[in-house]
ZADRENMI-288114 format. One record per residue (C-alpha): x, y, z; residue in three letters; chain; residue number from 1. Coordinates in steps of 0.05 Angstrom, whole numbers, always signed. Each point is the difference from the previous one (the first is absolute). Example, Ala and Ser with C-alpha at 12.3 -4.5 7.8 and 13.67 -1.06 7.14 Angstrom:
<pts>
+--------+--------+--------+-----+---+-----+
|     xx |     yy |     zz |   r | c |   k |
+--------+--------+--------+-----+---+-----+
|   +246 |    -90 |   +156 | Ala | A |   1 |
|    +27 |    +69 |    -13 | Ser | A |   2 |
+--------+--------+--------+-----+---+-----+
</pts>
This chain:
<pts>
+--------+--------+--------+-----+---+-----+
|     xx |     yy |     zz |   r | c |   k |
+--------+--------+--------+-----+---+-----+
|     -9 |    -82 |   +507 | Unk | A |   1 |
|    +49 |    -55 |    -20 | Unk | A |   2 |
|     +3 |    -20 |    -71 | Unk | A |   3 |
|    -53 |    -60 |    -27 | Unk | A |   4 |
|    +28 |    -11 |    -70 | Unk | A |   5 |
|    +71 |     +8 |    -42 | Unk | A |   6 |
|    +16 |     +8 |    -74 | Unk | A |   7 |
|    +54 |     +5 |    -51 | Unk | A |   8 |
|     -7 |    +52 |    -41 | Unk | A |   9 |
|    +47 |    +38 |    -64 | Unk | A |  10 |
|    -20 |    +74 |    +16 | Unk | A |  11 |
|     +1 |    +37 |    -68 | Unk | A |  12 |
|     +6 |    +75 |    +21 | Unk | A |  13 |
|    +17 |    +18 |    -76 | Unk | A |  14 |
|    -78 |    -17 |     -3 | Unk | A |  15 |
|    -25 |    +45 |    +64 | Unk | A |  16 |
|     -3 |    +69 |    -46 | Unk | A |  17 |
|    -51 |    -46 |    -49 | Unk | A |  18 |
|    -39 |    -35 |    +52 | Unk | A |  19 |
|    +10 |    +38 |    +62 | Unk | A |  20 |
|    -58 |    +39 |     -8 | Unk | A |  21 |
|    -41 |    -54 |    -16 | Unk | A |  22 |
|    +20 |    -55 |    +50 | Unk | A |  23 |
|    -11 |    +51 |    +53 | Unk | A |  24 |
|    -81 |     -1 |     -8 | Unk | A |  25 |
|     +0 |    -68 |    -43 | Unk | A |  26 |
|    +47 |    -44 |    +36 | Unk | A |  27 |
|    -19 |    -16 |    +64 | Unk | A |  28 |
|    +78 |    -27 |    +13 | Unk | A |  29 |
|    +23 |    +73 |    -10 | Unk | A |  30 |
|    -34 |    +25 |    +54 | Unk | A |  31 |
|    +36 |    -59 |    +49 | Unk | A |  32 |
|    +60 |    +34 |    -23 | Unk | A |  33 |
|    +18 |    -51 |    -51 | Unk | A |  34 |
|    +46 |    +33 |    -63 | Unk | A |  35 |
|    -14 |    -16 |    -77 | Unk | A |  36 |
|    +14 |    -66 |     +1 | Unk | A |  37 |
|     +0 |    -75 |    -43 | Unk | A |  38 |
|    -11 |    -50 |    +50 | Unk | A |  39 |
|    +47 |    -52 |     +9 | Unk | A |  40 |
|    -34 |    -47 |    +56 | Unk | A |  41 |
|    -64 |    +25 |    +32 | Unk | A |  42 |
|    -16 |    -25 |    +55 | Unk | A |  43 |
|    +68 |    -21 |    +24 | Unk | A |  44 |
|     +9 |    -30 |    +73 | Unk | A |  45 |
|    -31 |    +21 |    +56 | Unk | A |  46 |
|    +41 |    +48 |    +35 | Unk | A |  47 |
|    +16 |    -41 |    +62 | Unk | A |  48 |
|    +36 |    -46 |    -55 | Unk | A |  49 |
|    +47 |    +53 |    -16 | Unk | A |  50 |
|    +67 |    -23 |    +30 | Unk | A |  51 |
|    +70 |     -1 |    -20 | Unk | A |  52 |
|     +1 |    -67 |    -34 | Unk | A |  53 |
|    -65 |    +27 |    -48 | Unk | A |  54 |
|    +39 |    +66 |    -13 | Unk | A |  55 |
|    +59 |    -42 |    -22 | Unk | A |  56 |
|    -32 |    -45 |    -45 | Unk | A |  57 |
|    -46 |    +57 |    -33 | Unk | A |  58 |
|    +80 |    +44 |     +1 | Unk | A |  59 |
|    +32 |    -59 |    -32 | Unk | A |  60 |
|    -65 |    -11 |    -51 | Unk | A |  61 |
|     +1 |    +62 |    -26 | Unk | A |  62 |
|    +69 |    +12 |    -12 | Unk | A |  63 |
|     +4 |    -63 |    -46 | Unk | A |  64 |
|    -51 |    +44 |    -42 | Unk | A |  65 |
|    +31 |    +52 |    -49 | Unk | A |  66 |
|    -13 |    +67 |     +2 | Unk | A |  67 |
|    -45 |    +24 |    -67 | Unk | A |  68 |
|    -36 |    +66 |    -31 | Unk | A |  69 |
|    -69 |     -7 |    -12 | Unk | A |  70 |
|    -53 |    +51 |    -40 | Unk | A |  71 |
|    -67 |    +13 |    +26 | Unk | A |  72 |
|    -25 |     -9 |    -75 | Unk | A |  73 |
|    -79 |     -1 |     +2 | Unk | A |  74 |
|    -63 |     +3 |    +28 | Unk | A |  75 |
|    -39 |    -68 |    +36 | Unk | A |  76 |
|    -59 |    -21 |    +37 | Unk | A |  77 |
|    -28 |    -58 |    +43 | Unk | A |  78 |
|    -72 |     +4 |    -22 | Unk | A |  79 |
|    -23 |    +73 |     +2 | Unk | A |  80 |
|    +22 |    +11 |    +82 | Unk | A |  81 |
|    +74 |     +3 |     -7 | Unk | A |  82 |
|    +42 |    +40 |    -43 | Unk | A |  83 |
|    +78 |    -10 |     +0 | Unk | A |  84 |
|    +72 |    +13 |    -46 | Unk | A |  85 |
|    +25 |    -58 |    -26 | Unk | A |  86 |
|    +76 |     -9 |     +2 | Unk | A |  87 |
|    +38 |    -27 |    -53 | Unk | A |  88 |
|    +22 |    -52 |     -3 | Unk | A |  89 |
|    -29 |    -20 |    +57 | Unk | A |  90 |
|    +39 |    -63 |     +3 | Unk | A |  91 |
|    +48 |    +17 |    +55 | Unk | A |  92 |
|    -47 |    +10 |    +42 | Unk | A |  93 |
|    -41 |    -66 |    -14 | Unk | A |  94 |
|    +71 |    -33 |    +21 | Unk | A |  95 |
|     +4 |    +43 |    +61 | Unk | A |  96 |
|    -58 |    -20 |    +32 | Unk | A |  97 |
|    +11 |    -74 |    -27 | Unk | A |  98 |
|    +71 |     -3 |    +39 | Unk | A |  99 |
|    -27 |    +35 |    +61 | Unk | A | 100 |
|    -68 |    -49 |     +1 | Unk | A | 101 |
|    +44 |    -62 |    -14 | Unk | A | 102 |
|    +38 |    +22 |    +60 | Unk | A | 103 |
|    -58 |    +10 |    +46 | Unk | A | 104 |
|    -59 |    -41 |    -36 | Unk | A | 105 |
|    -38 |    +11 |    +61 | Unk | A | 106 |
|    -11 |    +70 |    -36 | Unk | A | 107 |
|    -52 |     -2 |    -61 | Unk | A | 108 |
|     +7 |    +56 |    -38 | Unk | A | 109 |
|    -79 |    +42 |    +16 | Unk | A | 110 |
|     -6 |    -55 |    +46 | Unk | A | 111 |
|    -25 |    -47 |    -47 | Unk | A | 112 |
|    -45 |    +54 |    -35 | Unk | A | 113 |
|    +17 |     -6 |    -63 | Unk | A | 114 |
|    +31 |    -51 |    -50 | Unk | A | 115 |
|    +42 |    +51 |    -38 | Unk | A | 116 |
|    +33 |    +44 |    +37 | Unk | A | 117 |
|    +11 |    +59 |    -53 | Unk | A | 118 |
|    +63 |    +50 |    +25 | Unk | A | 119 |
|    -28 |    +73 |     -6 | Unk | A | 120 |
|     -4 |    +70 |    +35 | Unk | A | 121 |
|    -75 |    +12 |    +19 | Unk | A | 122 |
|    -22 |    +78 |    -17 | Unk | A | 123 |
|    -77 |    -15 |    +35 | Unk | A | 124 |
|    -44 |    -54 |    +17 | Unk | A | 125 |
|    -76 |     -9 |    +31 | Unk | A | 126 |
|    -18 |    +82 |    -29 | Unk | A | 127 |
|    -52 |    +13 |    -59 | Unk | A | 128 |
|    +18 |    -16 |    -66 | Unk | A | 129 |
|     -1 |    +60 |    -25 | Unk | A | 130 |
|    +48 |    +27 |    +56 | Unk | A | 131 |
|    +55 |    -60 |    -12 | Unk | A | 132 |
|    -11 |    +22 |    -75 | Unk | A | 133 |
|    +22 |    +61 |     +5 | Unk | A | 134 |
|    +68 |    -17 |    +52 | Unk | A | 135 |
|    +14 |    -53 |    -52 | Unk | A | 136 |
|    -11 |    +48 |    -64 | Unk | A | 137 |
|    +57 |    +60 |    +37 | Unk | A | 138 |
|    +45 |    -58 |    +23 | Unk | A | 139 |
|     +2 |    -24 |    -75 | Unk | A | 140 |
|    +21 |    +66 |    -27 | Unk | A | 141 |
|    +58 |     +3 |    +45 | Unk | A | 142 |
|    +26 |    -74 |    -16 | Unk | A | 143 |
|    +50 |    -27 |    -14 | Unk | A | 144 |
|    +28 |     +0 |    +77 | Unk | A | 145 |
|    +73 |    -26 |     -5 | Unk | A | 146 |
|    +20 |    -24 |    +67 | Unk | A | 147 |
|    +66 |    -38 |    +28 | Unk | A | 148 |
|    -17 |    -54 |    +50 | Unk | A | 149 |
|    +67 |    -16 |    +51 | Unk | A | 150 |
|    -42 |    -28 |    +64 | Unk | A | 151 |
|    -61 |    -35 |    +32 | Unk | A | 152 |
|    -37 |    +33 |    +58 | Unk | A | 153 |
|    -30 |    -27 |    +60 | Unk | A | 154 |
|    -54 |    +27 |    +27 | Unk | A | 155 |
|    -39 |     -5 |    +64 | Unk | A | 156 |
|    -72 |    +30 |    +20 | Unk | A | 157 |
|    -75 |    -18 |    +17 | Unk | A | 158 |
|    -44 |    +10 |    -67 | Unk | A | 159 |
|    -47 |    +60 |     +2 | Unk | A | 160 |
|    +49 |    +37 |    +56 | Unk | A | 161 |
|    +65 |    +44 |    -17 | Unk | A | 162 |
|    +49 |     -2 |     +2 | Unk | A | 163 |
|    +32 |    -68 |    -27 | Unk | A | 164 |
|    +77 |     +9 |    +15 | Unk | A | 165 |
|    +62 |    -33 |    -40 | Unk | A | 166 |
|    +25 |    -56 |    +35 | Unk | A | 167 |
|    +63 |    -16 |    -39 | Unk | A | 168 |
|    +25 |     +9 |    -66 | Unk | A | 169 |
|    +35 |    -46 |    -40 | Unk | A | 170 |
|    +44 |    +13 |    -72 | Unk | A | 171 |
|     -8 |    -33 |    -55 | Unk | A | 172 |
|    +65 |    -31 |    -31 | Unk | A | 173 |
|    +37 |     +4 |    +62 | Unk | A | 174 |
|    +29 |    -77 |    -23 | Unk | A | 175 |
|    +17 |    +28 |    -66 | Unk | A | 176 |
|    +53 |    +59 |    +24 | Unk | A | 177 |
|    +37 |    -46 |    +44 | Unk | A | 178 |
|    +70 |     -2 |    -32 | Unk | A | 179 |
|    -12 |    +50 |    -36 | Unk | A | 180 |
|    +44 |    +60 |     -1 | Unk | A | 181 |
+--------+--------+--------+-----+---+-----+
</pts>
C-alpha cells in the first residue's frame, strides 16, 4: 500500500528508554513504526508531491537552521487525553516548523487543528486517566532527558498502518559549516 500522508519529524531516541514502554501501548504512532519524536510539520505534503525540487527547498530550509541541545524538562497535558515531555526551550523548534510552513504554507501545522501548535514528545493519548497518570508519573522520575538535535526527518506512511518509513533526512546547520574548517 503506497503512502497517504508525510511528516517531518526530530526523532529523540535519548527519550525511547523513558517512553518506549509507554508509547508502545499509549501511542498509537509507535505502533506505525514512528520513533520518539517532536513534530516538526504534521501533515506535510502528500506523498505524490514529494519531488526533487520539495526535497531541495525543505534541504536548503533546514540547513539555514542551527543545530541546538534541548532537555525533556517536565511533564504536560492537552486536557486529560494526552500526556507528553516538554522540551526546553522549545523555541527552536517553534522556528523550525515556522521556516518549513513559510516555505510550504499549503501545510498547516495539525492541519488547521489547533491555534498553538505546542513542540512536545507525546508519552500516551486517548487511554484512562489513571493509566496516562501513571506513564507520566515514571517518565517524570527519569527527567531531565538531555538530547542533541543535528537533523529533520521525513517521514512517509498511511495513519493506523506500519510501518511509516524515512523518506529523507535533512541536517540542521548545514549553511553554518560551510567555510568552515
Amino acid at each position: 500500500m503506497e503512502p497517504t500522508e508525510t511528516a517531518l519529524i526530530v526523532p529523540i531516541p535519548e527519550a525511547e528508554e523513558a517512553v518506549g514502554r509507554f508509547r508502545e501501548s499509549l501511542d498509537p504512532a509507535a505502533s506505525w513504526g514512528v520513533p520518539a519524536h517532536v513534530t516538526v510539520l504534521y501533515p506535510f505534503l502528500p506523498p505524490q508531491q514529494i519531488n526533487d525540487q520539495a526535497l531541495t527547498v525543505l534541504r536548503k530550509t533546514i540547513a539555514g537552521i542551527p543545530r541546538f541541545d534541548v532537555a525533556l524538562t517536565h511533564i504536560g497535558w492537552f486536557g486529560d487525553t494526552v500526556v507528553w515531555l516538554a522540551p526546553q526551550p522549545d523555541r527552536p523548534f517553534r522556528n523550525l516548523t515556522a521556516a518549513v510552513w513559510q516555505r510550504f504554507p499549503e501545510t498547516t501545522p495539525y492541519a488547521g487543528a489547533h491555534t498553538e501548535v505546542v513542540p512536545h514528545l507525546t508519552i500516551g493519548q486517548d487511554a484512562p486517566k489513571p493509566t496516562l497518570s501513571h506513564a507520566a508519573e515514571t517518565v517524570c522520575a527519569q527527567l531531565p532527558i538531555n538530547a542533541a538535535v543535528g537533523m529533520v526527518r521525513l517521514i512517509a506512511g498511511t495513519p493506523g498502518l506500519s510501518p511509516w518509513r524515512t523518506v529523507c533526512e535533512f541536517p540542521l546547520g548545514a549553511d553554518l559549516l560551510v567555510g568552515q574548517s
